[in-house]
N, C-alpha and C positions, 0 to 999 in steps of 0.2 A: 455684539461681536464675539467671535471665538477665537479664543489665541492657540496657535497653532505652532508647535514646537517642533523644527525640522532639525535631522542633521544625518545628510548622507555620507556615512562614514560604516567600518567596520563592523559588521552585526550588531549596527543600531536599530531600536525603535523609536517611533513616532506618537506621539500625543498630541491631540489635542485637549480641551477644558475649558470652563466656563468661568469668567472669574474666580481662577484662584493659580497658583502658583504650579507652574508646571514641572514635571519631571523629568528627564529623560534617558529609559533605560536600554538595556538590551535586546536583540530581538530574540531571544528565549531567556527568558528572566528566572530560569532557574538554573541555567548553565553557566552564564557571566555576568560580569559584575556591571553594576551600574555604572552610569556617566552623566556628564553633565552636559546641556545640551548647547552648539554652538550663537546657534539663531533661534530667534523669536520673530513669526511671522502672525499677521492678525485675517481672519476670515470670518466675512460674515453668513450668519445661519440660514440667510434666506436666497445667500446667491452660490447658485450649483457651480455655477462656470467657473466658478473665482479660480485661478491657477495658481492662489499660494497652497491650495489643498492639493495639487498635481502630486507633491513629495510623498502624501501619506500614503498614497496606492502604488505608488511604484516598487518593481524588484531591486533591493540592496543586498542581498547577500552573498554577492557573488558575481563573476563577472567572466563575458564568453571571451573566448582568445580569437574567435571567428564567430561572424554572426551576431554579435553582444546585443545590439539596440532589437533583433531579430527574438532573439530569446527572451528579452527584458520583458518587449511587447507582448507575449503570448503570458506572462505574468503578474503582469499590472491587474490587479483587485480593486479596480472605480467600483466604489457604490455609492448610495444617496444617504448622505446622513440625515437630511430631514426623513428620510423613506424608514431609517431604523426609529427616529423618535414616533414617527406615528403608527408602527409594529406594535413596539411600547407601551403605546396606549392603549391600543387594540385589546394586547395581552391582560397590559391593566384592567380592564373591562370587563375583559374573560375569565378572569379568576376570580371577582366581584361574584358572577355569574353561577362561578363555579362550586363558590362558598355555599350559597343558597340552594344547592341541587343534593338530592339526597343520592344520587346515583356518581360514586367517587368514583368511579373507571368508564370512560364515555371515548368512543370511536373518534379519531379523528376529524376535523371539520374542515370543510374548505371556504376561507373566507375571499367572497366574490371581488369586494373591495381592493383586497390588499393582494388579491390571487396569489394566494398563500395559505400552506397547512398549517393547521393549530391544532395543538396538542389540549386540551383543556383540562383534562384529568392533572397534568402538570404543572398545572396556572393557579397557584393560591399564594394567602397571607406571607406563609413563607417563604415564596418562592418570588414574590412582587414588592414586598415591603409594604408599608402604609402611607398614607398622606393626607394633608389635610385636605379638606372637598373641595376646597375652590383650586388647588393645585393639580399641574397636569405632572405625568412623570418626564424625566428630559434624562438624557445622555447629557455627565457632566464631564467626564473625560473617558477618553477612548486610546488604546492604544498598541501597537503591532507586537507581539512578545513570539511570534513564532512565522519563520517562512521557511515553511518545507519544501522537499521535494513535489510534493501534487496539490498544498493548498497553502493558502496562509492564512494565521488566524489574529484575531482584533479580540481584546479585553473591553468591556464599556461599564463604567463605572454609574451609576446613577444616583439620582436626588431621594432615593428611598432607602439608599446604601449599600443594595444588594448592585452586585456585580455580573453580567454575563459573557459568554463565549458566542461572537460572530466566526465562521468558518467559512470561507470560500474557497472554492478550487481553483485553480489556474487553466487557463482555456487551451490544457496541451493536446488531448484525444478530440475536442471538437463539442459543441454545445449539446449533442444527443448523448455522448458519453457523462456531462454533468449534470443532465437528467437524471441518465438512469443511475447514478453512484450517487444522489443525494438523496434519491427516494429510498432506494437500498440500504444505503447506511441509516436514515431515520429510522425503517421498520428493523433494524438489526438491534440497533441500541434497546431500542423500546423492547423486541422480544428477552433479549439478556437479563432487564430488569425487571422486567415482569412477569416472564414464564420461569427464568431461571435463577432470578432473585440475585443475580449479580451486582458487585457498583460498578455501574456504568454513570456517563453524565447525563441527564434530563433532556430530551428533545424539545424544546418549548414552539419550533416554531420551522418548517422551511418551505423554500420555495425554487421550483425548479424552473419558470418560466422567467429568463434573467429580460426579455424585452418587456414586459409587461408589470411584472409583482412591486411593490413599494420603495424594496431598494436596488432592482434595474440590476438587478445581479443572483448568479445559484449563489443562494446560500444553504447554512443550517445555524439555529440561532437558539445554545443550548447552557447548560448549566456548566458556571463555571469553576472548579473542584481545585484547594488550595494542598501544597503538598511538593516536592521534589520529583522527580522522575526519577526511576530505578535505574537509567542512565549514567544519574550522579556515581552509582559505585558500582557500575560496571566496568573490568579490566579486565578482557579474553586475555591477554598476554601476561597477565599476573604468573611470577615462576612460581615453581610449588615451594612452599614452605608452613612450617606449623598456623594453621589459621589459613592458610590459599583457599582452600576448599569447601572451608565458613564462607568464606568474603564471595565466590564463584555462584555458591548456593544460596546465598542471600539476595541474588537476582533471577537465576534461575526456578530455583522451589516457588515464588512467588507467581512465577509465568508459568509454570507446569500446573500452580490451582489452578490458573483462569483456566489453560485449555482442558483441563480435566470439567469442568464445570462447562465449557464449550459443547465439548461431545457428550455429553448427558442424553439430549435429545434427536431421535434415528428419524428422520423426515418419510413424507410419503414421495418424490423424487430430488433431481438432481438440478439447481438453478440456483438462485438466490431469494431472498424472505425479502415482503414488499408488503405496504397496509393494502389490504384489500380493493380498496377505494381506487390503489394505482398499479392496478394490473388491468391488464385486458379482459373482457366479458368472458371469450372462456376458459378464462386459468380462475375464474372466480369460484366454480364446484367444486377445484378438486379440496381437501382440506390439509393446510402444511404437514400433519402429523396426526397420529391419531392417538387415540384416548384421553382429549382434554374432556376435564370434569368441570371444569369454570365456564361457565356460560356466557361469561363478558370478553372471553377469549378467543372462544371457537372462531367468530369470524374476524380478527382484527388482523391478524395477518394470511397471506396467499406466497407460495414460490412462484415467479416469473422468470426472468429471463436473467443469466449470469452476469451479475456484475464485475465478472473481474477482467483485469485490464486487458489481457490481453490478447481480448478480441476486442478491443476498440484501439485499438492502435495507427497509426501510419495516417488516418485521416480516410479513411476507406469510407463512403458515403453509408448512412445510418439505413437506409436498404439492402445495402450489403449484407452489413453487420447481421442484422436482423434474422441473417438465414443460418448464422452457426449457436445463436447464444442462447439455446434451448428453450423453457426447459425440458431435461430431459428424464424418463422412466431408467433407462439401461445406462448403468455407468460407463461403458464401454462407448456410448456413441459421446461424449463429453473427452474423450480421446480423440476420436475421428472429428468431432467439431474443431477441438485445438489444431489439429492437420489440416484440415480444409480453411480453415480460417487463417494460419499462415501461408498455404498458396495461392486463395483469396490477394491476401495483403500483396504478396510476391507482384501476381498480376498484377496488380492495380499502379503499383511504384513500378513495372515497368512501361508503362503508358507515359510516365513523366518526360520529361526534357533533361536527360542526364549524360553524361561524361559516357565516354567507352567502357571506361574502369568500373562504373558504376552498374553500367548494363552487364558487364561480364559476371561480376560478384554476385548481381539478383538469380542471372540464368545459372548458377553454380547453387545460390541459392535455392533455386525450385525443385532441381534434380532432388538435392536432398531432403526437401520438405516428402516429392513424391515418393520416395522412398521411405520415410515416414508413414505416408498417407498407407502404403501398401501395408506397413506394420499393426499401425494401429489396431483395427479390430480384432486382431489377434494377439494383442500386447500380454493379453491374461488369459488363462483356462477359464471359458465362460463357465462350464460346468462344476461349481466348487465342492462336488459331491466328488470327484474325482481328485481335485487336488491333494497336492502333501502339504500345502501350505494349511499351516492350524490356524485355528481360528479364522479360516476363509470366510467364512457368511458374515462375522461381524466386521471384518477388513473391508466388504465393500457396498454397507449399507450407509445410509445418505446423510454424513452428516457434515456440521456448520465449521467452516473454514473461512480463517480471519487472520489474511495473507500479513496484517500490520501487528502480530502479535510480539512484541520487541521491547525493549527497556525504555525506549526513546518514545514511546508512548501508555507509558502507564505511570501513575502517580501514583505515591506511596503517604496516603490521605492519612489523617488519625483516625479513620474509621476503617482505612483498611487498604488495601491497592485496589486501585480503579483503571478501568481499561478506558482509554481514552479515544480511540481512533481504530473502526472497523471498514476502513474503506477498502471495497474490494473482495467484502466478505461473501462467499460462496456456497453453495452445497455441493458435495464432490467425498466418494467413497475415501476413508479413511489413509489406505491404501496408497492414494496420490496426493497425499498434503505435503511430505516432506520437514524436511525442517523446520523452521520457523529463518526466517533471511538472514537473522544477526546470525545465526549458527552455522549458514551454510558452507560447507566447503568438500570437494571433490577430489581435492588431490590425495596424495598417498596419504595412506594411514600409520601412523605412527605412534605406539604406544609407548615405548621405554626407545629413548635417543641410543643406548651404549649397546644395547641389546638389537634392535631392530635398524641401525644406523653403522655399515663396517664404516671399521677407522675414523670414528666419530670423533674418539680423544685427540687425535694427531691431528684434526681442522684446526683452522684458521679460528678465531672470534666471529668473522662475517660469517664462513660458511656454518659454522656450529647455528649461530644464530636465525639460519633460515632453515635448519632444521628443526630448530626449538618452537618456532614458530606453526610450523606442522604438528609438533608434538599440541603444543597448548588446543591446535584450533579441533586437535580429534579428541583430546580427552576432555575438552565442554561438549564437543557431541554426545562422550560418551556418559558424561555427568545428565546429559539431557536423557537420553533414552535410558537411565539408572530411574529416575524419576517419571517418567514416563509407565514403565515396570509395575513403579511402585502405586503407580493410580491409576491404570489403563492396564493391566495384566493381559486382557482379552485382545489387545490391539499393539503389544510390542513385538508382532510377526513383521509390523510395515517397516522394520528396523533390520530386517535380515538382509545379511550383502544379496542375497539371489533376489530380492523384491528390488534390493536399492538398484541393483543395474539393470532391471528390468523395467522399470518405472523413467531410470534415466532420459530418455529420448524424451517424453512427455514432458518432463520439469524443464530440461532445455529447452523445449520450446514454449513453456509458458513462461519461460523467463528473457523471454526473448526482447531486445530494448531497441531504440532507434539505429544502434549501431550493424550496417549491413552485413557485419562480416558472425552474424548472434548463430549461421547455419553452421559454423564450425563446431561447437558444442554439441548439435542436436548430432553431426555426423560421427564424431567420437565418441558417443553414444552406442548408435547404429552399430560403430563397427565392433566396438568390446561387446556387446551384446551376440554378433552374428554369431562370436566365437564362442560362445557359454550359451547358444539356443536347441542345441539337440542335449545336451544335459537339465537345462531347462525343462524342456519336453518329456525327458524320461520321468521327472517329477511332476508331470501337469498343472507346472503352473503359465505354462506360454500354451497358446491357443491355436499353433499349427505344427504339422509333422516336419515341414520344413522353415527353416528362414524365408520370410517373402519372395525379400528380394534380389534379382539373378545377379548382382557382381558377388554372392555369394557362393555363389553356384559349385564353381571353380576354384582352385588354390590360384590360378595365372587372374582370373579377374581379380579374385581379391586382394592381391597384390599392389596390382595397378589401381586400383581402389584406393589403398590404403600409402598407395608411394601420394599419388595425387595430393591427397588430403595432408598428406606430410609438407608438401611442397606448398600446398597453400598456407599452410597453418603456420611454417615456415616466416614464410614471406608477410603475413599481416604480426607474427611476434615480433620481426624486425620491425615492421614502421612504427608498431605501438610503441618501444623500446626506446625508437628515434625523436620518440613526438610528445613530449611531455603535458602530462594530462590527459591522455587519450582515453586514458582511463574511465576519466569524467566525461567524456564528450567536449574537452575544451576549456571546460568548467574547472574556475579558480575562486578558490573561498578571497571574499572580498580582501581580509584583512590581511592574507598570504599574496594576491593582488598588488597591492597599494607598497607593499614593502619591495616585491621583487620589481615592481616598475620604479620605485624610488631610485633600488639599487643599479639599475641600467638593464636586471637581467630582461626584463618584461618591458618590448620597447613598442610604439606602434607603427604601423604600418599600412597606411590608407585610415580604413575603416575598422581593420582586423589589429591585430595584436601578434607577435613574435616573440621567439625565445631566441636569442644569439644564443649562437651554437657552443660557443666555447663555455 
């Protein structure tokens, strides 16, 4: 029997173990503190069905104000715990195997049994433990210490005493999207480590076929790296004072090595890095990059088709998809993909069964995407032999983007910082990477409050404070691209305002989320752009004599253009304003949950959830 430690409470984790005394801590165990756990429930190893194991896969971290059991569902992590122990053993075997082979760097395998990739070159002594022979290896406790936004992850303790990291993703883009972001991310990890000698974690093992492989779910089944996250002292809002800019730098300098060591290597196109084995026949000739001298390297990875999210979105059938996610030679059509692909999605959600509201918003939506669509190809002077932009040729040759580069995913190990999570990692000219997400912010720029802020002293405390607040979020910008400078000199052009508003429209829409109203961004874009694009032009860096598109045409269109968008942009800041959480999509941290619903403010309603107004 396994005893099984539940408690649905507050960014709890779940354990289970095998005879011995259970724990029961946080769901990210390096952010909060431990607890104790309320219940002890017992399940046996050989029965799948048993429903006292229901708790361990389930979403606790939070809770929807509408829709809850809707969104839970689409994050419930079922796998087979027998299906991990006999992985395990698999592995164990394979590093036996592995020991004995004089050849330490060996391709990938695909094991038919378990229909699952093995790593084997990462399968030894080390990495397995030992045992005595007539022993099998077993999972002695396992446990949930992380539920992200796109996956969550399980600790598994073992009878050898090494520990590894289970990862799954939550079924939110649809089962072809966790195909192709587990294959991707495998060959990502692996080439950081091995081409570029970075710490990353070990891939020991995945599997993208979730009906069929061992444990009946996408996983990635990797090494697990002890250590803090750089999250622990992270504070964007820290005020300046003696030491701020220690304390700032001591998360930042650490995330400007990895991306420095990221862009090292210029690809032969634009898509994302896959092991060879799982690309299609013919993206199998071309070679990721060229001048490898290793010969156990040449063929282990291939670019295939973009991992990044945001063309698998909305649930748009994997047919669809298939026709924007390249990959691609010309950086320029990886713009026109991102456009085509959200009026793709546009169509597709207007086919649904929806509200008037909802039909009015997509068709408001598509206008502007096609307006978009019209910019694109000309977003940049294709000819960089003309532009004023320096360093144009190395701005937009192909390199590796790894949209999760953040404090919230790298651990600060004794051997050094480890990058933890590349999901969604891409190839895409330097040019259109952007910030890095923790960093991002749009609004006004503000360098000195008293100077750049009238009548700053005579505010109130609140209003000073929402300007201080713009101060902090531009000067970690500007702490970033100071470091950026200092180790990409050839590539701090991507950092100029004329690049940043010109790139605008693109990053709006790849950052585009379930919420319908994401075309307001892309059109505020649009519109500060129309007005700074024959100055643009004079410098060759936009790629037409005129603005595309015709509401520009005219000072009366564009007007009406821009009263429109007023009025929209208007009208969706009041509901958000009015609707607390909108933010999140709904979305309340459990233990902010459980308190306001104690307190009366969070009350229910049917099925859905409410805030009283007062």
């Amino acid at each position: 029997m396994l005893k099984l430690a539940t408690k649905l409470a507050p960014c709890s984790r779940v354990v289970y173990a095998i005879n011995k005394p259970l724990v029961l801590a946080s769901a990210n165990q390096r952010r909060f503190n431990s607890s104790t756990p309320n219940d002890t429930v017992y399940t046996s190893l050989n029965d799948e069905n048993d429903p006292q194991r229901d708790a361990f896969f389930q979403y606790t971290w939070g809770t929807w104000l509408s829709n809850d059991k809707e969104q839970k569902q689409k994050r419930v992590t079922r796998f087979s715990i027998e299906g991990v122990n006999s992985l395990l053993a698999k592995m164990y075997d394979t590093s036996r195997e592995t020991m004995k082979s004089s050849n330490a760097l060996t391709a990938p395998v695909w094991d038919e049994d378990l229909k699952t990739t093995l790593l084997p070159s990462n399968l030894d002594l080390d990495t397995m433990g030992v045992l005595n022979p007539n022993e099998k290896i077993i999972v002695t406790q396992m446990a949930s210490i992380h539920e992200g936004k796109h996956h969550r992850v399980y600790k598994l303790d073992t009878n050898t005493q090494k520990s590894f990291v289970l990862r799954l993703p939550y079924n939110l883009d649809g089962e072809f999207y966790n195909d192709v972001r587990v294959k991707s991310e495998a060959a990502t990890l692996d080439f950081l480590r091995l081409k570029l000698g970075m710490k990353v974690p070990k891939v020991f093992a995945y599997g993208a076929d979730a009906q069929n492989n061992a444990l009946r779910s996408v996983f990635t089944l990797m090494e697990y790296v002890e250590g803090d996250l750089l999250m622990k002292r992270w504070n964007p809002l820290v005020k300046d004072s003696e030491g701020s800019q220690e304390q700032l730098k001591s998360v930042l300098d650490p995330l400007a090595d990895i991306q420095r060591r990221i862009l090292e290597v210029t690809f032969s196109k634009f898509g994302s890095l896959y092991f060879t084995h799982d690309v299609e026949e013919s993206l199998k000739e071309d070679l990721p990059y060229e001048g490898e001298v290793d010969t156990k390297l040449v063929n282990r990875w291939r670019i295939g088709p973009s991992a990044e999210r945001v063309f698998y979105r909305d649930g748009v059938p994997a047919e669809e998809v298939t026709k924007f996610t390249g990959p691609w030679k010309n950086a320029i059509d990886e713009v026109v993909a991102v456009a085509d692909s959200a009026l793709n999605s546009v169509e597709f959600n207007l086919q649904k069964d929806l509200t008037q509201e909802q039909k009015t918003i997509l068709k408001r939506a598509k206008e502007v995407y096609q307006d978009f669509r019209s910019v694109a190809p000309v977003l940049f002077e294709s000819d960089l032999t003309k532009s004023s932009l320096p360093n144009g040729t190395e701005l937009f040759l192909p390199r590796l983007h790894v949209p999760e580069l953040d404090p919230l995913n790298v651990v600060d190990n004794a051997a050094g910082p480890y990058l933890l999570d590349v999901e969604g990692a891409n190839i895409k000219p330097f040019i259109l990477h952007g910030y890095p997400v923790f960093l991002s912010y749009d609004g006004p720029k503000i360098y000195n409050v008293d100077e750049d802020v009238e009548g700053y002293s005579e505010m109130s405390p609140e209003e000073q404070r929402s300007y201080d607040v713009m101060y902090m979020r531009t000067r970690n910008q500007f702490i970033w691209e100071f470091a950026l400078n200092a180790r990409c000199r050839e590539l701090v052009g991507a950092v100029a305002p004329a690049v940043k508003m010109i790139r605008e429209p693109y990053l709006a829409a790849v950052r585009r989320g379930i919420d319908l109203h994401h075309y307001l961004n892309v059109e505020t874009s649009l519109l500060a752009l129309s007005q700074m694009w024959d100055s643009y032009r004079a410098g060759h860096l936009v790629g037409a004599d005129e603005f595309p598109v015709k509401w520009a045409e005219t000072e009366e269109s564009f007007n009406q253009k821009v009263q429109r968008h007023r009025e929209d942009l208007i009208a969706y800041q009041t509901k958000i304003a009015s609707a607390p959480f909108s933010a999140t999509n709904g979305w309340v941290p459990q233990d902010m949950f459980d308190t306001l619903k104690e307190q009366g403010v969070i009350v229910q309603d049917g099925e859905d959830y409410v805030i009283k107004a007062e």
